[in-house]
Structure formats: structure tokens, C-alpha cells
C-alpha positions in Angstrom: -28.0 64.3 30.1 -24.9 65.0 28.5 -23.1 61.9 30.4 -25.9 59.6 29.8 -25.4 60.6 25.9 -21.8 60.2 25.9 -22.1 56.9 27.9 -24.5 55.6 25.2 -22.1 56.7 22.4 -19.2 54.6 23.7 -21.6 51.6 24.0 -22.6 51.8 20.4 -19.3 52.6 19.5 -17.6 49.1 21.4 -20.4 47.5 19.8 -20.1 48.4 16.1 -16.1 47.7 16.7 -17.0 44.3 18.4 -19.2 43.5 14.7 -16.6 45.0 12.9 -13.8 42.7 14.2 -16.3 40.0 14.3 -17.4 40.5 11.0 -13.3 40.3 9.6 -12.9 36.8 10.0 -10.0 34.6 8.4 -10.1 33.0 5.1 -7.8 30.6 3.4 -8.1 28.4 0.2 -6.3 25.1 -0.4 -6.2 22.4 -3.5 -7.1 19.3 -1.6 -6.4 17.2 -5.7 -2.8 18.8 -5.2 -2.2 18.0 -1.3 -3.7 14.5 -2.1 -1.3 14.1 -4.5 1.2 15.0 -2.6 0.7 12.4 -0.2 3.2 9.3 0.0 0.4 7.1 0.8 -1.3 7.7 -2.3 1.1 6.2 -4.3 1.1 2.9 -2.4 -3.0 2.9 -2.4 -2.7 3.5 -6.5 -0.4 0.3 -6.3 -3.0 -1.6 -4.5 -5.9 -0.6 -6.3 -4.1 -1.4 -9.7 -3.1 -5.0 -8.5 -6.6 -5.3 -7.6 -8.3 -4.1 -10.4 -5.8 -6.6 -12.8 -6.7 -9.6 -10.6 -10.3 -8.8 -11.5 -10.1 -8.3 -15.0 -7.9 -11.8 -15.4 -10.8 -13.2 -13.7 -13.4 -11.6 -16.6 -10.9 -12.3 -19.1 -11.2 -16.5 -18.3 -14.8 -15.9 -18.4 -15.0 -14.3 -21.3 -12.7 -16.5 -23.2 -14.8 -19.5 -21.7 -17.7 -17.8 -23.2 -16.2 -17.4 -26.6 -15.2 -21.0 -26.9 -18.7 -22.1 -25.6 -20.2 -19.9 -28.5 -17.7 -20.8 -31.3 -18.3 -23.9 -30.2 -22.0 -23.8 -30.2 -21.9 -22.2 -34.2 -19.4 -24.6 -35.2 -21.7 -27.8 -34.5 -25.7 -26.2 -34.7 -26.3 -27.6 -37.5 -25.5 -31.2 -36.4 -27.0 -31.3 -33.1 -30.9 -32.1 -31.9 -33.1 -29.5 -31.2 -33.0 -30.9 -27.0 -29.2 -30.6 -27.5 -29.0 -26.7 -28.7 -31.6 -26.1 -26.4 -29.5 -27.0 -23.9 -26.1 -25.6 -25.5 -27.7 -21.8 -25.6 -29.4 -21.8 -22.3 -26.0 -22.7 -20.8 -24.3 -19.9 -23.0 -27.4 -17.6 -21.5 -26.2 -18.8 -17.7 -22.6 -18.5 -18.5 -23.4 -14.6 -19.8 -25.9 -13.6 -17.1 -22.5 -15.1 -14.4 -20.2 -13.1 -16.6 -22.9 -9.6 -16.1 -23.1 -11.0 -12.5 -19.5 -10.9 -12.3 -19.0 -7.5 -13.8 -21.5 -5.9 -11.3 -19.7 -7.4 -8.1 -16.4 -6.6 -9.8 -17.6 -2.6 -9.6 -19.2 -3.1 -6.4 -15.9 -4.9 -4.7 -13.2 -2.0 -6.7 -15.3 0.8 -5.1 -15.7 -0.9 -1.7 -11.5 -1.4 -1.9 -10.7 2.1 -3.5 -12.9 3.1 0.2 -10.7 1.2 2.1 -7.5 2.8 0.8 -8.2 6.0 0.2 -10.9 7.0 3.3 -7.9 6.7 5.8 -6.1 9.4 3.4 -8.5 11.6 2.9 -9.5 11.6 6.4 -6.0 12.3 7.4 -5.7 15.4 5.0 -8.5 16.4 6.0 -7.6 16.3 10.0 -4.4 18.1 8.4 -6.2 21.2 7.2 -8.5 21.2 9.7 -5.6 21.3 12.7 -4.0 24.0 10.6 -7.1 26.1 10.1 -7.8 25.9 13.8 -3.8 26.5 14.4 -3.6 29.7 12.6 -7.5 31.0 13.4 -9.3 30.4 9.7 -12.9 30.5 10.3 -13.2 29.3 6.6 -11.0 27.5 4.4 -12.3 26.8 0.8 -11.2 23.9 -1.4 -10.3 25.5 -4.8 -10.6 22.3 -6.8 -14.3 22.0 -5.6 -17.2 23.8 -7.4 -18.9 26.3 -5.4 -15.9 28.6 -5.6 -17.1 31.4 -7.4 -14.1 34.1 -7.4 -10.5 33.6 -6.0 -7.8 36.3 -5.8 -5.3 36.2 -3.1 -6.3 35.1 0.0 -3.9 32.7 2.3 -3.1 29.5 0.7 -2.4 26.6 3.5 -1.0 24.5 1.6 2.6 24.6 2.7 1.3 24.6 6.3 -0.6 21.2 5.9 2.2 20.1 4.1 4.3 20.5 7.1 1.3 19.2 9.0 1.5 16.2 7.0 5.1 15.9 7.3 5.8 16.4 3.2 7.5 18.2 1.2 
């Protein structure tokens, strides 16, 4: 009786260490705005996606100032043209704003579909970054501190220089 108790005592005792250790698992904390940052590819995409961006607004800019003319235009001779004639003059001032709104919303559409294509590659190799690290040095969590969710942080192990060197940066 008194081996079957012991023998049951060291059972529960390997088992409450085996939760114990389970329960202790690793957890780091990284600034994925600062690593980002950090990244030399970021500044070429910001170069990219500023040339971009100023191609489009040169291109609303000529519509715009065709639109001005056409309504300057328009006030400047009302008075002296037919009824058929304005007609005509403000329905093609209506088409040439509803192209300009038109224009606006692919503009927004195309910037985010580019800003996408430069910066998905980067993020997904930050994030393949952190992730390798994380799995390198055993982290069963790593939390983002610039992301809300992060209720309380104090210490912990920061990754960043890790990823860095991941990353190849400085």
C-alpha cells in the first residue's frame, strides 16, 4: 500500500512539473513600425509610391484646370448664348466633373492597389523575419507593441536586434 501511494505521488508530482514547465512558455515583444522603418526597402517603396502618387495628381490637376476654363468659360458667355447652347455647355461641364469624380475614385483605388504591391513583399519579409527568430530562440508568443491589444508591457525580451540581424540591418 505504501508503494502504490508513493508510486502515485511521483506520477502526480512529474505531472504537475510537466504543466508547470509547460505552463512557462516564452514571450517576446517587438515594434514591427520601428523594424519596418528600419528596413532599406522601405525607402525605395516610399520613392515609388511618391512618384506615383505625383503622376496622379498632375493628371487631376489637367482636369481640374480643364474644368475651370470650361466653367469660366461657360460664366463668361451665358448670357449671350441660346438656351440649346447652355444646355449643352453645362451638361458637358456635368460629364467633365462626374470623369474628374471618376478619376479621383480610380486614382484611390490604383494608389492602394500600388502601395500593396510595394509594401506586401516587405511586410511579408519582416514578418518571415520575426517569425524565424521566434521559432530560432523558442518564443511561443511574440506581441507587436505598436498594435492595440497590448494591454501591459514591462520587460520581457525584445527581438528586435535579433530580426535585425535576421534582416541583415543595422
Amino acid at each position: 500500500m505504501k508503494r502504490l501511494f508513493k508510486i502515485a505521488l511521483v506520477a502526480g508530482g512529474l505531472l504537475f512539473a510537466g504543466s508547470v514547465a509547460n505552463a512557462q512558455q516564452k514571450i517576446a515583444h517587438i515594434n514591427s513600425a520601428e523594424l519596418i522603418k528600419a528596413m532599406p526597402e522601405v525607402v525605395t517603396a516610399d520613392k515609388q509610391l511618391e512618384t506615383f502618387k505625383g503622376s496622379l495628381d498632375a493628371d487631376g490637376k489637367i482636369m481640374y484646370a480643364e474644368y475651370q476654363t470650361k466653367v469660366q468659360d461657360f460664366q463668361a458667355k451665358e448670357k449671350t448664348l441660346s438656351e440649346a447652347l447652355k444646355e449643352a455647355k453645362v451638361k458637358e461641364i456635368q460629364d467633365l466633373q462626374k470623369r474628374i469624380e471618376e478619376f479621383q475614385q480610380k486614382a484611390g483605388d490604383d494608389f492602394e492597389k500600388k502601395r500593396g504591391e510595394l509594401y506586401d513583399p516587405i511586410l511579408k519579409k519582416a514578418e518571415d523575419a520575426v517569425k524565424a527568430v521566434a521559432k530560432e530562440k523558442g518564443y511561443a508568443y511574440v506581441f507587436d507593441t505598436t498594435q492595440p491589444g497590448l494591454v501591459y508591457f514591462d520587460g520581457g525580451i525584445n527581438i528586435m536586434p535579433d530580426v535585425k540581424i535576421k534582416l541583415g540591418l543595422k
